[in-house]
C-alpha positions as CSV (number, residue, x, y, z in Angstrom):
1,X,-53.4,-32.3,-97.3
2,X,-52.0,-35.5,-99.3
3,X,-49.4,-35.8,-96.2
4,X,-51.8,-35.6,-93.6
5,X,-54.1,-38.5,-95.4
6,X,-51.0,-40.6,-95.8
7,X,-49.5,-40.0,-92.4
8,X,-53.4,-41.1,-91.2
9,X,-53.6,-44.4,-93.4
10,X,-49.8,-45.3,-91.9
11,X,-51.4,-44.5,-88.4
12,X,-54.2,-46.6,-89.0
13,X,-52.2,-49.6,-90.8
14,X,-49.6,-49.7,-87.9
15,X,-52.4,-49.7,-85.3
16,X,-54.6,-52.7,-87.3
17,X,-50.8,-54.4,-87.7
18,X,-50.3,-54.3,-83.6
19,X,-54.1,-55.2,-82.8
20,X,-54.0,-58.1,-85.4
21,X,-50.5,-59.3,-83.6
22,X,-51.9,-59.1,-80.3
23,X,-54.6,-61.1,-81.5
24,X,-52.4,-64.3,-82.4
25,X,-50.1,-63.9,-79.4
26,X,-53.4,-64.1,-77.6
27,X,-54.4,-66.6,-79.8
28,X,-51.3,-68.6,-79.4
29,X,-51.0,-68.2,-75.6
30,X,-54.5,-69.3,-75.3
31,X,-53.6,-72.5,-77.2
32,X,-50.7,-73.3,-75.5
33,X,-52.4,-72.8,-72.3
34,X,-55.4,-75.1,-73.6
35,X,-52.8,-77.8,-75.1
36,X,-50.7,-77.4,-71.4
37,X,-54.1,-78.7,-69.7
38,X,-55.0,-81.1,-72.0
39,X,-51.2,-82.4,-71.7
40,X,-52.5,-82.8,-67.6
41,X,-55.7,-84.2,-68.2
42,X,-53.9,-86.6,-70.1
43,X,-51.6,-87.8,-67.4
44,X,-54.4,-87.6,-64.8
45,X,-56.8,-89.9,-66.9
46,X,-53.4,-92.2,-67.7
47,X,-53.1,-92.4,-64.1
48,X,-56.7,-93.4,-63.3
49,X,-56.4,-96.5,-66.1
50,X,-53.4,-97.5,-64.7
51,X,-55.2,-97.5,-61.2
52,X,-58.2,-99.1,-62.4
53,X,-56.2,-102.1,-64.7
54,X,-54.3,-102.7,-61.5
55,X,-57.5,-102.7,-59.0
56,X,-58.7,-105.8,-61.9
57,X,-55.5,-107.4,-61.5
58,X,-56.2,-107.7,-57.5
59,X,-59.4,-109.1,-58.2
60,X,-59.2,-111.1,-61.1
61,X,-57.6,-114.3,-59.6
62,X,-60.4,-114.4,-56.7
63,X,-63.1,-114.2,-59.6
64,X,-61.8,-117.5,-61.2
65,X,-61.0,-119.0,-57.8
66,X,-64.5,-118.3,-57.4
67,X,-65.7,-119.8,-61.1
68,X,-63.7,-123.0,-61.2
69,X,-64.6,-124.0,-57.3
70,X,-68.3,-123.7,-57.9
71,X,-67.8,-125.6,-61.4
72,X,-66.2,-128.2,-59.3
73,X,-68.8,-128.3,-56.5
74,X,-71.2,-128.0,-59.6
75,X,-69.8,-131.9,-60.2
76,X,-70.6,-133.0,-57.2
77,X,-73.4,-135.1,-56.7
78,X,-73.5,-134.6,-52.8
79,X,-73.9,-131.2,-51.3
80,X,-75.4,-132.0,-48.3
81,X,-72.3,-131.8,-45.8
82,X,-71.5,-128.4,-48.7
83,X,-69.8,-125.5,-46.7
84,X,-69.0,-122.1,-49.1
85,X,-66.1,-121.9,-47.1
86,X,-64.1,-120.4,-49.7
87,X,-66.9,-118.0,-50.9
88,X,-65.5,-113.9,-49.5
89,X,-68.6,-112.0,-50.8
90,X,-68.1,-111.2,-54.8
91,X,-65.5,-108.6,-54.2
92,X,-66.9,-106.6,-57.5
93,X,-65.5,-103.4,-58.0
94,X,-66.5,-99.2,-58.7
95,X,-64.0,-98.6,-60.9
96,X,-62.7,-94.3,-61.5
97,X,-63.9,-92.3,-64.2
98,X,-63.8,-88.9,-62.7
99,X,-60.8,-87.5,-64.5
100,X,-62.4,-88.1,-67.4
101,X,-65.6,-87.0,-66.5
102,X,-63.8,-83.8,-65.6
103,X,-62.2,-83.5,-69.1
104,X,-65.8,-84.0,-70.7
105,X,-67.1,-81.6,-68.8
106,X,-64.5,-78.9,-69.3
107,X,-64.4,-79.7,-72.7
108,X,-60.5,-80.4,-72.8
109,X,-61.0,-83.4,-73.8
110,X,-61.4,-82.4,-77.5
111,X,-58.1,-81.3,-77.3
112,X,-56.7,-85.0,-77.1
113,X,-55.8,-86.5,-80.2
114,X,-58.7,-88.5,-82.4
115,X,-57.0,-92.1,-81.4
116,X,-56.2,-91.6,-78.1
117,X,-60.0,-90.3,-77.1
118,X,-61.1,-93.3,-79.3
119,X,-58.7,-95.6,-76.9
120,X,-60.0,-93.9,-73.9
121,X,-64.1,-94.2,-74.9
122,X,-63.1,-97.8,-75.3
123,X,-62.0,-98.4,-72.1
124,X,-64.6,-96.1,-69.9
125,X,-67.2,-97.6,-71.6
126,X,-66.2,-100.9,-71.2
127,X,-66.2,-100.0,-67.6
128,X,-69.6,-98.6,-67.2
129,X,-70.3,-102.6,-68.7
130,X,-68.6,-103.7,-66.1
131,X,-70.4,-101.5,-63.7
132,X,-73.9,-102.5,-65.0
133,X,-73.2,-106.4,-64.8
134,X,-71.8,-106.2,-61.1
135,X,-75.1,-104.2,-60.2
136,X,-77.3,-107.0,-61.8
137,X,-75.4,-109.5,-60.0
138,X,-75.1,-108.2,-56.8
139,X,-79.2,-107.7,-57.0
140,X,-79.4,-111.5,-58.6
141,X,-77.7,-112.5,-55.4
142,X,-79.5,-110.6,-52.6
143,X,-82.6,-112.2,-54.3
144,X,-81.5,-115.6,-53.3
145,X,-82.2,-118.1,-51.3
146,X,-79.7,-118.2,-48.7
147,X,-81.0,-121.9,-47.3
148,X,-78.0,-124.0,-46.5
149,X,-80.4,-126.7,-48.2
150,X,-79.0,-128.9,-51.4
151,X,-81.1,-128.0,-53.7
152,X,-80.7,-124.0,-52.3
153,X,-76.7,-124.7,-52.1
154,X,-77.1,-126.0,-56.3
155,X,-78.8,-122.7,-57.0
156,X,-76.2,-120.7,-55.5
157,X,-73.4,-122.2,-57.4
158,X,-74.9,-122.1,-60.3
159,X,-75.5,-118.6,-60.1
160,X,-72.1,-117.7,-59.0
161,X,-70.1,-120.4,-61.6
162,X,-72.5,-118.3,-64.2
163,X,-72.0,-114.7,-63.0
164,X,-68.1,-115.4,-62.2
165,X,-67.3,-116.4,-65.6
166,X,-68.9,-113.6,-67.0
167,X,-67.2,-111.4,-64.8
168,X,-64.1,-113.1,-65.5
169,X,-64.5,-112.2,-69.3
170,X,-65.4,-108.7,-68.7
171,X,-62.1,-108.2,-66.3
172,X,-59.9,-109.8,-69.1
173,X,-61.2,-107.3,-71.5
174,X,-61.1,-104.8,-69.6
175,X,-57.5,-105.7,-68.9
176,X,-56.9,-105.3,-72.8
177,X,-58.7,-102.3,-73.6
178,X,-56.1,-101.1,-70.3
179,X,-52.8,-101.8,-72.0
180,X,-54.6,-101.1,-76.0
181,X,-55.0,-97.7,-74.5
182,X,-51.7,-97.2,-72.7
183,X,-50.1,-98.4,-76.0
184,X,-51.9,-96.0,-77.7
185,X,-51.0,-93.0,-75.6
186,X,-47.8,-93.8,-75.4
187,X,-47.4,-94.1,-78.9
188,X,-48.6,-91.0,-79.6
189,X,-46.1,-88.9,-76.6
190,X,-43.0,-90.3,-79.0
């Protein structure tokens, strides 16, 4: 009888030992498979900062082409020959936030280190900042008065040597939270 309840508790240990491994190899290959994806998102949402900081490049230079010539037209005392000649509509931009939407949503996003998500927050929310402003703008300038009139013309710069220098601040920090954040992930794939 003794035998038969000792080869019964070495049955039963054996089987627990074998469940509880398959448990952490599950476990494990579960993780890995979590850590693989969040290794993606990674790259993908790299990617769309990289696109987005080089989108702000292209626009950046128009923006204070855009400030300092109304500044200067600003100066003027005269705007009654005035021709916005070098005026190309504001050229604001929708910037990408859908692979990290997508890591939000699927919750892989917790699996990215604590400074790098930190980096990352920085810059999307510094874009949805961005997003707002040119929204504002773009409804302060369909409100205007489009009268090729001085006093109409002085209204217009004004409004656009205002809004472009703002615009022009938000780009440039924009343009840093970019590279803080590429520094940052970088740092952390050494």
């Amino acid at each position: 009888m003794k035998n038969k309840i000792g080869d019964l508790v070495i049955q039963i240990i054996t089987v627990m030992i074998g469940v509880f491994l398959g448990f952490i190899v599950s476990s494990w290959s579960e993780n890995s498979k979590e850590q693989q994806q969040a290794n993606q998102l990674l790259a993908t949402i790299s990617s769309e900062v990289q696109t987005n900081q080089s989108r702000i490049v292209n626009v950046i230079d128009y923006h204070k082409m855009l400030r300092d010539t109304t500044r200067y037209y600003l100066q003027q005392r005269e705007l009654s020959q005035f021709k916005p000649t070098f005026f190309r509509g504001l050229n604001t931009l929708t910037l990408s936030n859908s692979a990290f939407e997508t890591g939000t949503q699927t919750g892989l996003i917790n699996n990215i280190p604590l400074e790098q998500l930190q980096a990352l927050n920085n810059v999307y929310t510094k874009q949805r900042a961005y997003e707002n402003f040119t929204n504002i703008l773009l409804t302060g300038l369909m409100s205007m008065d489009f009268n090729m009139n001085p006093e109409s013309a002085r209204k217009m710069l004004m409004f656009l040597s205002v809004s472009m220098t703002d615009i022009v601040i938000k780009e440039e920090q924009l343009l840093q939270s970019y590279q803080s954040a590429q520094e940052v992930m970088k740092s952390n794939d050494d």
